[in-house]
ChimeraX commands (.cxc) that place a marker at each C-alpha (Angstrom):
marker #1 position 4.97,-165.53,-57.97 radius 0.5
marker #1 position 6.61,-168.77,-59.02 radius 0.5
marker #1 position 6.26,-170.29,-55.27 radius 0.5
marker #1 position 2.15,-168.87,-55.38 radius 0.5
marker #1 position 1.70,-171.23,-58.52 radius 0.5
marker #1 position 3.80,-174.38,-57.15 radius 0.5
marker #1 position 1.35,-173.95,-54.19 radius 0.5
marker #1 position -1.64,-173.68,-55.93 radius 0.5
marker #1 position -0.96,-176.43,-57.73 radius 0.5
marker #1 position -0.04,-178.30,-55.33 radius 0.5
marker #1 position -3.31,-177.45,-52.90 radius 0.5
marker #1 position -5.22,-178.04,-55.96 radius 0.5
marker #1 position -4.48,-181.66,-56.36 radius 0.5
marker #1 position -4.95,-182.44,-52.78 radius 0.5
marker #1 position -8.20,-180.87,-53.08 radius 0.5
marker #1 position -8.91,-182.43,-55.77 radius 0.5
marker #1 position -8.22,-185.62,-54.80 radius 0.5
marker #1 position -10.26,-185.33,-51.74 radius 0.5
marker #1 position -13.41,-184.41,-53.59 radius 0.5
marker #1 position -12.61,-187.16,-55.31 radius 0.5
marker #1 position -12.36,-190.00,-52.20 radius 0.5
marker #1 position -15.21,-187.99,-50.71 radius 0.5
marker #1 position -17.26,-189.09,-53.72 radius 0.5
marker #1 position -16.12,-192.89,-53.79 radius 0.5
marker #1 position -17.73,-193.04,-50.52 radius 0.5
marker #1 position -20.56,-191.21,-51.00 radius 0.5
marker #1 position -24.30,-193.36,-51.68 radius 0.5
marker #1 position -25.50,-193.17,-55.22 radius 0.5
marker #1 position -28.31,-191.54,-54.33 radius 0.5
marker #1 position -26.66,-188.90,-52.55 radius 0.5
marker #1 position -23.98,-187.77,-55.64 radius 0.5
marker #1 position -26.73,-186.03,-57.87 radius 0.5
marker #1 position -27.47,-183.61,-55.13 radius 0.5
marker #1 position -23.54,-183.33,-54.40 radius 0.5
marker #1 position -22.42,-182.84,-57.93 radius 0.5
marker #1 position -25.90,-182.11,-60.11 radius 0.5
marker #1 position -23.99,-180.91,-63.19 radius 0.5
marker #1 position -22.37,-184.55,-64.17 radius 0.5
marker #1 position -24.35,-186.87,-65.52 radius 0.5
marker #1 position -22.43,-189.82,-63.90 radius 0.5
marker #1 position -19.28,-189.82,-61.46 radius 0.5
marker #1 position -16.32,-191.17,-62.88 radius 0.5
marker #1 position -13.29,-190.12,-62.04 radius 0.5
marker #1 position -12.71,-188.30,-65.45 radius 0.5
marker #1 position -15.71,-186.24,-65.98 radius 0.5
marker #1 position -15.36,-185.05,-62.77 radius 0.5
marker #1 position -11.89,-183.70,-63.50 radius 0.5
marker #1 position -13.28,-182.71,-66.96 radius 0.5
marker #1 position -16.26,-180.38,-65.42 radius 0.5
marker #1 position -14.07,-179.59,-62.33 radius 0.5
marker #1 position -10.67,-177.85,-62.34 radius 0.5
marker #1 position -9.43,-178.15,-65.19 radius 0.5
marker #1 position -12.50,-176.77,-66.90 radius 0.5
marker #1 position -11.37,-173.29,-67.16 radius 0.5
marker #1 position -10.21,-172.01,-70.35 radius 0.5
marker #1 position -8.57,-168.51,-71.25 radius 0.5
marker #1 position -11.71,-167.40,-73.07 radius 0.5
marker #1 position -13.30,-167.78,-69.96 radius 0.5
marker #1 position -10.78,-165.27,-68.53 radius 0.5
marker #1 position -11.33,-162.86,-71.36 radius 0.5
marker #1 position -14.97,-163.05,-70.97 radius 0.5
marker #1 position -14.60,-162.01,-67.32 radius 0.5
marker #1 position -12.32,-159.49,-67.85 radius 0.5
marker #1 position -14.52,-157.59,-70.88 radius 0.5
marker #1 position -13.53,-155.93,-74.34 radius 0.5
marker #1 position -12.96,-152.55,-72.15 radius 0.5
marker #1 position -11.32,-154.44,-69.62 radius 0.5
marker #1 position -7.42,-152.49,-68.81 radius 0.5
marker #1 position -5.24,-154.72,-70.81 radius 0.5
marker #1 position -7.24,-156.89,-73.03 radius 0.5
marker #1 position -7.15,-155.05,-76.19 radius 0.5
marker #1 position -4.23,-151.84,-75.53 radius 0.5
marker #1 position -1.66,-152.14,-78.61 radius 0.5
marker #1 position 1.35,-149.56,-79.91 radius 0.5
marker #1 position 2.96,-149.34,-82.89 radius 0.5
marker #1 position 6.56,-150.49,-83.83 radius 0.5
marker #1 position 6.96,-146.58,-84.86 radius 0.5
marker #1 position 5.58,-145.56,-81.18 radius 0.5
marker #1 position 8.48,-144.36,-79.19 radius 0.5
marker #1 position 9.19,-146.99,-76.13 radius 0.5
marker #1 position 8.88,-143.65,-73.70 radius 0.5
marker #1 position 4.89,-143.02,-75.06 radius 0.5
marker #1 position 4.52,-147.08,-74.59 radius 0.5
marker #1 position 5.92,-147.24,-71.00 radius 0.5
marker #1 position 3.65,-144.24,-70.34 radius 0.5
marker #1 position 0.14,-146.13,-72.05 radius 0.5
marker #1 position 1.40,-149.31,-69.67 radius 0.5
marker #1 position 1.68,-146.51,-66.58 radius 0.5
marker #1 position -1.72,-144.82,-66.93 radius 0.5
marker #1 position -3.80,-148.30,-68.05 radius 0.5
marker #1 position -1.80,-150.32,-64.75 radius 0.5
marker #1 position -0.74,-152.85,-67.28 radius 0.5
marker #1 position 2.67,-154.81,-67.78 radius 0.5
marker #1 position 2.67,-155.33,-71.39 radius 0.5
marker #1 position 1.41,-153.93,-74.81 radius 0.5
marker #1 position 0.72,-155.69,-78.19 radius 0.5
marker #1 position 2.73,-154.09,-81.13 radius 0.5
marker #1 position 0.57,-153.70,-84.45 radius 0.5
marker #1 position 2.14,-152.60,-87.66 radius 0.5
marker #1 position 1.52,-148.70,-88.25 radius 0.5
marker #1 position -2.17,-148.57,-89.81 radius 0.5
marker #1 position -2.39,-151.95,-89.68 radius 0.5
marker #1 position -4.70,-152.91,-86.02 radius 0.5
marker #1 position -5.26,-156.59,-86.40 radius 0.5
marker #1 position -1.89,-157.64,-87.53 radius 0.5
marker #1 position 0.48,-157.85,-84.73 radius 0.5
marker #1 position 3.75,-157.70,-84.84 radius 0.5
marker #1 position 5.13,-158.34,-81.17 radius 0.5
marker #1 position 4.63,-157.39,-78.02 radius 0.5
marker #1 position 6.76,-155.14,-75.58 radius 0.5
marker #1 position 6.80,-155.50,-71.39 radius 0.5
marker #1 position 7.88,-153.67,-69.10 radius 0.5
marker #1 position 11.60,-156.43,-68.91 radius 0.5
marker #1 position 11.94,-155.19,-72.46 radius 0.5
marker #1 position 12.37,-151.52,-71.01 radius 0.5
marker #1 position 14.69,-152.47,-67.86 radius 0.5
marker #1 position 16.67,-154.56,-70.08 radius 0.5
marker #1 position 17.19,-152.94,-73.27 radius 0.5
marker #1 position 16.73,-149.10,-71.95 radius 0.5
marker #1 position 17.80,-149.00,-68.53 radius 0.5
marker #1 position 20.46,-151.52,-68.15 radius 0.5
marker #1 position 21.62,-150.50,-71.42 radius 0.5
marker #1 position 21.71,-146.87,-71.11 radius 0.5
marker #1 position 19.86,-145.95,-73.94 radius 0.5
marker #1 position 17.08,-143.20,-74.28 radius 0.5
marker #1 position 13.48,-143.89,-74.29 radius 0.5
marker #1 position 12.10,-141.28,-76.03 radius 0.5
marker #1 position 14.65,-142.03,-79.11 radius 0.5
marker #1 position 14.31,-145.57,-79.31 radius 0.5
marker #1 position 10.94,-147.01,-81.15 radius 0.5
marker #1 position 9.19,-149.79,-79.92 radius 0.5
marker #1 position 10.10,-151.71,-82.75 radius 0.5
marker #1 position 13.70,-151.83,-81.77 radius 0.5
marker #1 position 13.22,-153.54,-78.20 radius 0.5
marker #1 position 10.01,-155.74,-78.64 radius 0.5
marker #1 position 9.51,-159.45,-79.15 radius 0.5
marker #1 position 8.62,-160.21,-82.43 radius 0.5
marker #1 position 5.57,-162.09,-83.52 radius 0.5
marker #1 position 7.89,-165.55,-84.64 radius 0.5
marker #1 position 9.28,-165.27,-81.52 radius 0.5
marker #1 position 6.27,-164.87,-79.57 radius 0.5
marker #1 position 4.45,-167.11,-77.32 radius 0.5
marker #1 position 0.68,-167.79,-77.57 radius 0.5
marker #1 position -2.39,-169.45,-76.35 radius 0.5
marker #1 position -5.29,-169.77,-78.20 radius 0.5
marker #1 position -9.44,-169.14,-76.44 radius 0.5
marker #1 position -9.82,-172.77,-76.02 radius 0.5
marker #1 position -6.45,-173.52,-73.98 radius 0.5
marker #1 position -6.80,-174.67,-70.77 radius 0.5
marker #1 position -6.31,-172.18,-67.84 radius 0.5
marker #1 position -3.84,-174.39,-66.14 radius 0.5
marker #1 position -2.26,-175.30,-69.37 radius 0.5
marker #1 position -1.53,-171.70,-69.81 radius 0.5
marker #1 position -0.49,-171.49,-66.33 radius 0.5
marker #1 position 1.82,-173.78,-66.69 radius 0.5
marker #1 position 3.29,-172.84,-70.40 radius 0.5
marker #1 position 3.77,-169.41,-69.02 radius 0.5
marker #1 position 5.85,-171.04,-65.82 radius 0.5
marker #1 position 7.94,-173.32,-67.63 radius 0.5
marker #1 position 8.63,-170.28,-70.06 radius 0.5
marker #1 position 9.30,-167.58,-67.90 radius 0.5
marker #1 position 6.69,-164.75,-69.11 radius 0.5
marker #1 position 4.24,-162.63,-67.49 radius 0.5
marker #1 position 2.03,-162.04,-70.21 radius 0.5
marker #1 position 0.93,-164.10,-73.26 radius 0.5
marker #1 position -1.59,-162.84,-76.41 radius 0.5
marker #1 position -4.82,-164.79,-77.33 radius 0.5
marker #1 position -4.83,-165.60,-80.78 radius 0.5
marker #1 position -7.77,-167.69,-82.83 radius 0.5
marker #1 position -7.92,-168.25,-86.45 radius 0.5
marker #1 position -8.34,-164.27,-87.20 radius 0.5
marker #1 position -5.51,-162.85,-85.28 radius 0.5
marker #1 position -5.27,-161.27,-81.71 radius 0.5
marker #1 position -8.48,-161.45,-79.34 radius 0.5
marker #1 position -6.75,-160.37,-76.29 radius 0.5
marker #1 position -3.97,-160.63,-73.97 radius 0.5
marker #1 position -4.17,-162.65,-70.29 radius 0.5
marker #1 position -1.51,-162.26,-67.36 radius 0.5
marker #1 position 0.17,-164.58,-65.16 radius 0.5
marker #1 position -2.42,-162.24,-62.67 radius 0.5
marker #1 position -5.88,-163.21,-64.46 radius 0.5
marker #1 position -4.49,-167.15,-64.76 radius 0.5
marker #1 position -3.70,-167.11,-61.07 radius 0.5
marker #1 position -6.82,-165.16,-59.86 radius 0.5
marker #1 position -8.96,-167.29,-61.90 radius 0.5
marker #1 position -7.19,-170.66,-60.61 radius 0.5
marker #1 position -7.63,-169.63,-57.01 radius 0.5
marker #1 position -11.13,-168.67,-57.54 radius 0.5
marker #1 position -12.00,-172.26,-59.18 radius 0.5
marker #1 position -10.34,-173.60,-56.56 radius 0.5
marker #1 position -12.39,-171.59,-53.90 radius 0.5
marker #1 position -15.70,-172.75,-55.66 radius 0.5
marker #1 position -15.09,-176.82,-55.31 radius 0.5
marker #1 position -13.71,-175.96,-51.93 radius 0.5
marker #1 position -16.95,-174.20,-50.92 radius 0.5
marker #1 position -19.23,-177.00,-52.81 radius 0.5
marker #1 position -17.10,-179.45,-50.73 radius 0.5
marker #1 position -17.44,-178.14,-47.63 radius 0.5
marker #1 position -21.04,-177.44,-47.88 radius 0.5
marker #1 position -21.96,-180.76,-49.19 radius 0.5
marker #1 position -20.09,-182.19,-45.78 radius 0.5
marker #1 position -21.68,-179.78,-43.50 radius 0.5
marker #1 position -25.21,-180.85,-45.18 radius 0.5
marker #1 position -25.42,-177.74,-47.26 radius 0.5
marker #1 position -26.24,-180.14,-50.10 radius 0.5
marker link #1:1,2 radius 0.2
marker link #1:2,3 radius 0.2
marker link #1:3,4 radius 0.2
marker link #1:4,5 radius 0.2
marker link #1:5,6 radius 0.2
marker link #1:6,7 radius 0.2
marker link #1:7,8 radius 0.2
marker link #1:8,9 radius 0.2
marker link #1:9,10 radius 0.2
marker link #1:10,11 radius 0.2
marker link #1:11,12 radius 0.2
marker link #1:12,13 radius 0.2
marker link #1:13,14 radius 0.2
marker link #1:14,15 radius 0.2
marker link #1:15,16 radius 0.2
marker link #1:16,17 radius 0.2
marker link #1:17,18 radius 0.2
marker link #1:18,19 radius 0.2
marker link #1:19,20 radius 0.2
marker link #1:20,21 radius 0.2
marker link #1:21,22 radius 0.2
marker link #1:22,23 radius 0.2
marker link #1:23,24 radius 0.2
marker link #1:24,25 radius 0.2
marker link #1:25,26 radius 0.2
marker link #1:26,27 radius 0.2
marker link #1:27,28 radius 0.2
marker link #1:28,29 radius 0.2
marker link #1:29,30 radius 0.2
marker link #1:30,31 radius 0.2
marker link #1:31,32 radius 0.2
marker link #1:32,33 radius 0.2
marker link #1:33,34 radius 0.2
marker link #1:34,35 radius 0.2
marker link #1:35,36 radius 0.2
marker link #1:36,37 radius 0.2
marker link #1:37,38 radius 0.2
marker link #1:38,39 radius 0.2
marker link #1:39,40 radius 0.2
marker link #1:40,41 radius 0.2
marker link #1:41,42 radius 0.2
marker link #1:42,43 radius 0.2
marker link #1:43,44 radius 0.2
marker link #1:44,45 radius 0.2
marker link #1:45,46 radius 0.2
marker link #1:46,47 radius 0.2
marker link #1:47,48 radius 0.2
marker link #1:48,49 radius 0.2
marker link #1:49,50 radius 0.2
marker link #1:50,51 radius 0.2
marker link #1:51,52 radius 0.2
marker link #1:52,53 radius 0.2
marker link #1:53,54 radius 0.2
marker link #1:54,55 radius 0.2
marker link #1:55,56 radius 0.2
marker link #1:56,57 radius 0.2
marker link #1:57,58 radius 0.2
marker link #1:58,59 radius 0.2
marker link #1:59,60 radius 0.2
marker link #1:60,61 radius 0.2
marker link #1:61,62 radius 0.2
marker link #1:62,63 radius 0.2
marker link #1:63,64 radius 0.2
marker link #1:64,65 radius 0.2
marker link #1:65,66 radius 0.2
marker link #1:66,67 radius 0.2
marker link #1:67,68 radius 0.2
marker link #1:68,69 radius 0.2
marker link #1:69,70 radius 0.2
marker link #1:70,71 radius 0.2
marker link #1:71,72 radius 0.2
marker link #1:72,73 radius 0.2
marker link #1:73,74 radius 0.2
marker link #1:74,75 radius 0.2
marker link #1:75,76 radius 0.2
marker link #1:76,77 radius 0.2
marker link #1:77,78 radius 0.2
marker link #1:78,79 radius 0.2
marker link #1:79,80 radius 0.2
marker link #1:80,81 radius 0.2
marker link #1:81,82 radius 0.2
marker link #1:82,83 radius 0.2
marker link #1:83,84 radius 0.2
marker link #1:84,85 radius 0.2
marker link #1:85,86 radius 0.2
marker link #1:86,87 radius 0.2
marker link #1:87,88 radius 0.2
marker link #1:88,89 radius 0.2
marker link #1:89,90 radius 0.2
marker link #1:90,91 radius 0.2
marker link #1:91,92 radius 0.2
marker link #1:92,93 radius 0.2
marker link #1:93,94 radius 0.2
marker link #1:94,95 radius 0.2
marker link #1:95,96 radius 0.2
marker link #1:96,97 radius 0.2
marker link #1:97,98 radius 0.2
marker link #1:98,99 radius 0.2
marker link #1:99,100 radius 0.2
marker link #1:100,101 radius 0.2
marker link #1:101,102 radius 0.2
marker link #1:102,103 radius 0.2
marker link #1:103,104 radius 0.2
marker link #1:104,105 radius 0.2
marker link #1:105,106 radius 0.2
marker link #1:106,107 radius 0.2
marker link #1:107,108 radius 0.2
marker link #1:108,109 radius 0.2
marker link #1:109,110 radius 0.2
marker link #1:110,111 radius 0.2
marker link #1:111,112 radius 0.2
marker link #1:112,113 radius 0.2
marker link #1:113,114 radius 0.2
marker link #1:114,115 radius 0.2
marker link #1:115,116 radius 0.2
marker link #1:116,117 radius 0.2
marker link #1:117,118 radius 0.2
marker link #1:118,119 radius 0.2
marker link #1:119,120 radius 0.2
marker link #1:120,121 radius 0.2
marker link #1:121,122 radius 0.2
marker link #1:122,123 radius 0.2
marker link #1:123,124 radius 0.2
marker link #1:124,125 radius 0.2
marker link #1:125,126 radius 0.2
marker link #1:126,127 radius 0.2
marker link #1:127,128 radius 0.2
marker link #1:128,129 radius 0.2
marker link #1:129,130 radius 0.2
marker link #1:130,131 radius 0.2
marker link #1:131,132 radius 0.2
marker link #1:132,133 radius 0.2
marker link #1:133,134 radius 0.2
marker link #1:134,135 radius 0.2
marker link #1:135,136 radius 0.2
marker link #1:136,137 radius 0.2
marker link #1:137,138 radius 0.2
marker link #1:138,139 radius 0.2
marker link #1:139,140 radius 0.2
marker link #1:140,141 radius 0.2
marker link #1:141,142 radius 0.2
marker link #1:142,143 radius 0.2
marker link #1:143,144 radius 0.2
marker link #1:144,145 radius 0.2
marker link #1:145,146 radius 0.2
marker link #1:146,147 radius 0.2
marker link #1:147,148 radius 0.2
marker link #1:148,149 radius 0.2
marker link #1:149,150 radius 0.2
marker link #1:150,151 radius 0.2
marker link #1:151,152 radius 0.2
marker link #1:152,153 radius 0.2
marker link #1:153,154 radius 0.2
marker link #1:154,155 radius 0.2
marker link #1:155,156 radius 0.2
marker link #1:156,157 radius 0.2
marker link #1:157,158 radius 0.2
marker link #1:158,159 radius 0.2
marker link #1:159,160 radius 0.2
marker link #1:160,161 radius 0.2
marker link #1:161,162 radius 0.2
marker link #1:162,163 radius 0.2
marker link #1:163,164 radius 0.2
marker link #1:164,165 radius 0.2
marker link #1:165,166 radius 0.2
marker link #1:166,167 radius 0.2
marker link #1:167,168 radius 0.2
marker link #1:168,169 radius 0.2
marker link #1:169,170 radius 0.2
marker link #1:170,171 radius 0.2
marker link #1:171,172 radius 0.2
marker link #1:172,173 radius 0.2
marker link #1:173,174 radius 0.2
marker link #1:174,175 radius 0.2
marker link #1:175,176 radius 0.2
marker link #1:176,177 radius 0.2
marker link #1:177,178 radius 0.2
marker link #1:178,179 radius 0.2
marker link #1:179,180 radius 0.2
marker link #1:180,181 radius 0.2
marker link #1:181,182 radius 0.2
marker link #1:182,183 radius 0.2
marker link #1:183,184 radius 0.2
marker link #1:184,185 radius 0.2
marker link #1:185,186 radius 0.2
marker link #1:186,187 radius 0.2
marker link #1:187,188 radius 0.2
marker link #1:188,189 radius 0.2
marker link #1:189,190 radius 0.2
marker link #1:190,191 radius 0.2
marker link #1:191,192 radius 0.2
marker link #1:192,193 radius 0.2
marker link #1:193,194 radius 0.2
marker link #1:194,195 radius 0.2
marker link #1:195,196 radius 0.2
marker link #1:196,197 radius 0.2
marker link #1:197,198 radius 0.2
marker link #1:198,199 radius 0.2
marker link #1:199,200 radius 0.2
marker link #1:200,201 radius 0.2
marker link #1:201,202 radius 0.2
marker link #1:202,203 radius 0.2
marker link #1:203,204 radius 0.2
marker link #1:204,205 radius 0.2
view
């Protein structure tokens, strides 16, 4: 996964910065049909309407309220053997922890490392140990908020080492992204100004 980003990253600077060069060359009159959505074609609006444009509300927009993942939670009385089982039958890698009758105020989150590492490896038993015991807790925890760049968060969640980081505006939790939905939605920007570029030289445009 690490190597997918570097190269994604990487590809999407060269891309970028032939889209860029592309336009340089390109006649004035030309660019509005190229690029219709910016109102001129400097070198930073471009990169502020092109790839960097993406932000993690757009992710959790895409994905849905009902979407697997953006809004399952446990409690830090839950048992980590029922919490491995809601990450089993919803095919996700991570669950927020809420305190017990309290759904908007979270109080960690548990993964699927938390239960190799501190079940497994350690020997313990799942179906005695709460969630509470083995989760991150919410100072500990790592966030983004809706407006944060996708590659930003692509790149927070690299340089930190996690899978999975909650949403979190100015009334508490809106959802929860994974290194998955920042990759897949990277890939697919990156697919769009590939296709725009490509049609534009093979007069698409």
């Amino acid at each position: 996964m690490q190597r997918a980003i570097q190269a994604i990253g990487s590809h999407g600077s060269m891309l970028k910065s032939a889209v860029l060069k592309h336009i340089s060359v390109a006649k004035p009159s030309m660019l509005p049909a190229v690029f219709p959505r910016f109102m001129s074609v400097s070198s930073a609006q471009i990169e502020e309407s092109g790839f960097e444009s993406g932000t993690v509300a757009d992710i959790l927009k895409s994905k849905g309220k009902s979407a697997d993942g953006s809004w399952l939670w446990c409690t830090t009385d839950d048992t980590v053997y029922d919490a491995v089982k809601s990450m089993t039958q919803h095919n996700v890698g991570a669950l927020v922890v809420v305190k017990p009758g309290q759904d908007k105020s979270i109080a960690g989150i548990v993964t699927e490392r938390d239960y190799l590492r501190k079940i497994i490896v350690q020997g313990r038993s799942s179906k005695s140990t709460k969630v509470g015991d083995i989760m991150t807790e919410e100072n500990k925890l790592i966030t983004v908020k809706p407006e944060t760049r996708v590659l930003q968060a692509m790149q927070l969640m690299t340089e930190k080492r996690i899978r999975h980081i909650p949403v979190i505006d100015g009334t508490g939790m809106v959802g929860m992204v994974s290194i998955g939905d920042i990759v897949r939605a990277v890939v697919s920007e990156h697919k769009e100004e590939l296709n725009r570029l490509n049609a534009y030289i093979q007069g698409g445009y």
